[in-house]
N, C-alpha and C positions, 0 to 999 in steps of 0.2 A: 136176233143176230145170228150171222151165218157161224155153221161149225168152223168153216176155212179161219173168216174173223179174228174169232173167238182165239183160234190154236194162234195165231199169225201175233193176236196183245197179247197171249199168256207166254209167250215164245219171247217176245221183247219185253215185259216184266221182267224175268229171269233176268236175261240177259243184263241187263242196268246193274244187277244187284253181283253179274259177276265179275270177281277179282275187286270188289270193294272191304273194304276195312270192314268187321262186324256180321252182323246177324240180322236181316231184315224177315219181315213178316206182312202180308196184305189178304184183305179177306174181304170179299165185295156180294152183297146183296141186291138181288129186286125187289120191287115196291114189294110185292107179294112175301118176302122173309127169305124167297131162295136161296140158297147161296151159287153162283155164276162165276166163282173165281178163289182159289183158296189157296195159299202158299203158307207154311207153318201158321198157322193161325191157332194152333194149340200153344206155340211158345209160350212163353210167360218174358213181359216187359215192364220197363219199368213206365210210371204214369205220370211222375210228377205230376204236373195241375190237369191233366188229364181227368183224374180220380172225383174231381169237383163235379161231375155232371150225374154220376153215381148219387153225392151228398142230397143236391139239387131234386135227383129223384125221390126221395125218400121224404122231400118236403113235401113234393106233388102229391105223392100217396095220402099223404097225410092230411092235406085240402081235400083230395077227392073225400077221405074219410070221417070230414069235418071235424076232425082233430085240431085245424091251425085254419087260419084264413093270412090269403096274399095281403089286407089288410092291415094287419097285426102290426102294431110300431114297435119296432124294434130302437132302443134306448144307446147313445154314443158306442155308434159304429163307426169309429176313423176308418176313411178307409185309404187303404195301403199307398202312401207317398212313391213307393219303388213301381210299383205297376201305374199303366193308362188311363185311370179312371178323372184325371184332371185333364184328358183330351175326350174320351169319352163323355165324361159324365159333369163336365164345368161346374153346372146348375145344381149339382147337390154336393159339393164340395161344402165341408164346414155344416152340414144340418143336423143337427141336435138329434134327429127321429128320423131314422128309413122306413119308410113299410116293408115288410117280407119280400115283398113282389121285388121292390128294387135291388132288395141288401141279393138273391139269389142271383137276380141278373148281374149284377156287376160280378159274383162273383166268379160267376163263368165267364161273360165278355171278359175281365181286368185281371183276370187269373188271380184275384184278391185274396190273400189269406186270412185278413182279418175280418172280411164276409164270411171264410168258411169259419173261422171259429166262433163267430157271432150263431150262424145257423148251427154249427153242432153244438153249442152250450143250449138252444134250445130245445134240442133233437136230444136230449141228457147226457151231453157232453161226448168230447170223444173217442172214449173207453166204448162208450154206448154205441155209438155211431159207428165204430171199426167193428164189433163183433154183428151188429144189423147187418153191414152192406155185405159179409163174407156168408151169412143166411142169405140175403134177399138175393143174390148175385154169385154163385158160385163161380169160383174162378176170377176175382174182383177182390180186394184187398187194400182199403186204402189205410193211410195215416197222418197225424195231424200235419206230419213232416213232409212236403211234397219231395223233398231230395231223400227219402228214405227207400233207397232201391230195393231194400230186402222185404217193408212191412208195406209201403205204398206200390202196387207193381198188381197184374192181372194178365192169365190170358185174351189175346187177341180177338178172339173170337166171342169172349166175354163183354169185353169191353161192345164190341158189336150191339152183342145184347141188351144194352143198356140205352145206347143211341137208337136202338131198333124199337124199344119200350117208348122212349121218349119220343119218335115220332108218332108211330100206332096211338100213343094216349094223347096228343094234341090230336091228331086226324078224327080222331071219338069223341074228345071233350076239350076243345080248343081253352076255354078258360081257367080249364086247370093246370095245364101243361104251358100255358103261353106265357110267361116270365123264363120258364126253363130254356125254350126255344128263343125268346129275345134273345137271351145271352150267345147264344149259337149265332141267331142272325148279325148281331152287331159285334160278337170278336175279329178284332181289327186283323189279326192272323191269318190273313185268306193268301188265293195261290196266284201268282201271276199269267193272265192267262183265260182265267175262268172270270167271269162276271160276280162281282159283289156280293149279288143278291141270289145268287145261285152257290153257293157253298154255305150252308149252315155247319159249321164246324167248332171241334172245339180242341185245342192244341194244349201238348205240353213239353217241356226239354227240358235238358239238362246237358251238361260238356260231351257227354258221349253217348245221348240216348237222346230218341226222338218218337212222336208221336202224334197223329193228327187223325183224326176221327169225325164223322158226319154225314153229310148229304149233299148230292151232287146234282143239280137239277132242280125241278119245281114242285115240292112234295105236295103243293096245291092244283096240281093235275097229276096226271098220271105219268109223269116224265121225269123220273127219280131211280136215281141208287143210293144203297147205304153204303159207307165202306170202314175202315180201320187200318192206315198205315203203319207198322212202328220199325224204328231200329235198336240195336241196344250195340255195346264195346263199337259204337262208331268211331273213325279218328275224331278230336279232339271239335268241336264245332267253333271254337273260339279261334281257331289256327286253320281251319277250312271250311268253306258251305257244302260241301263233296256231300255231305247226307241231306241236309237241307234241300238242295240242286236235284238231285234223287228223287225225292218224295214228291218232289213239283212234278217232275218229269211223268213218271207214275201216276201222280192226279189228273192233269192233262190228257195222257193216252188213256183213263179212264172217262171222262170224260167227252172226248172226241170218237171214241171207239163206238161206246155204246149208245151215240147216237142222241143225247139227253141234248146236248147245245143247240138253239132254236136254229132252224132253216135261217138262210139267208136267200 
């Protein structure tokens, strides 16, 4: 991308985010880890179900390390009636036994809380699991509580880091990382605009805080960025889409700018 480009999106970035309600933050990589784009990306936000892709890692790790297998049946995991997983996932509504492989992916795709506690009770619960991810992830902080803005919340550029793990370790060892990466591809949270299958993301919110994290492009070639959007003291989201609207807008110009959306 040309220098001109490059100034002419970071210039309208800005701009979107001026005289709005709140505190925005965006932070964009190349395939290669560079960073190409950084606007408070040291802030600290809140994660809500964000936080769950962090959890999710920590399982991978632990496959790679034959600690756990995606195999593993997991024993009466309801999962969550308030989230998607009866549009998602019809077919295993009501089954007695998940495997690993499923119970992590729904609980990124379905933003499922009672996947994450399924998987931190076997990760030793999640006293265990909050003091792991703030080692393995500096700058990353989760908690059982996705609305806990004070104990679930990471920097920016953190959270990056995690998405950025989780592509590098499927692109190296696609069968350890690929239930992680389902959940990314099938979270029904995608942007208007961008093609389906070209945002692996994984979203989270709350009434005044907003967050949406992934891959933009085809990380099965060479025609990809990572990124990390978040807002935090947004107006009210229930009373207006004005951050929501925002963050699309900024995905899009990320998107179209750098060139990743196939020729026509």
């Amino acid at each position: 991308m040309s220098s001109e480009r490059m100034h002419l999106m970071s210039q309208g970035i800005v701009q979107l985010f001026e005289n709005k309600r709140g505190s925005y933050g965006v932070i964009v990589r190349n395939r290669l880890g560079e960073t190409v784009f950084d606007y408070n990306s040291s802030d600290w936000f809140p994660l809500a179900s964000a936080g769950k892709v962090a959890l999710a890692t920590l399982v991978a790790w632990a496959v790679a390390d034959h600690d756990l297998s995606w195999s593993l049946e997991l024993d009466s995991v309801a999962l969550d009636p308030e989230e998607d997983s009866a549009t998602l996932y019809p077919h295993l509504q009501g089954m007695q036994k998940l495997p690993l492989r499923n119970v992590v992916e729904i609980m990124i795709a379905c933003h499922d809380k009672n996947c994450a506690d399924a998987v931190a009770n076997l990760l030793g619960g999640w006293t265990h699991v909050e003091s792991l991810v703030t080692r393995r992830f500096p700058g990353v902080r989760v908690n059982r509580d996705p609305r806990n803005q004070e104990e679930n919340t990471g920097q920016l550029r953190s959270i990056l880091d995690v998405i950025q793990g989780v592509i590098s370790g499927y692109l190296a060892t696609p069968n350890v990382f690929e239930p992680v990466v389902a959940g990314l591809v099938r979270m029904v949270d995608k942007t208007d605009g961008i093609p389906f299958h070209e945002q692996w993301n994984m979203t989270g919110g709350l009434p005044t805080s907003l967050i949406n994290t992934g891959v933009l492009g085809d990380p099965m070639s060479e025609r990809y960025l990572l990124y990390a959007i978040a807002g935090r003291d947004v107006a009210n989201r229930y009373e207006t889409r004005e951050s929501d609207e925002l963050i699309s807008s900024v995905l899009n110009m990320l998107y179209g700018t750098f060139g990743i959306s196939h020729p026509t």
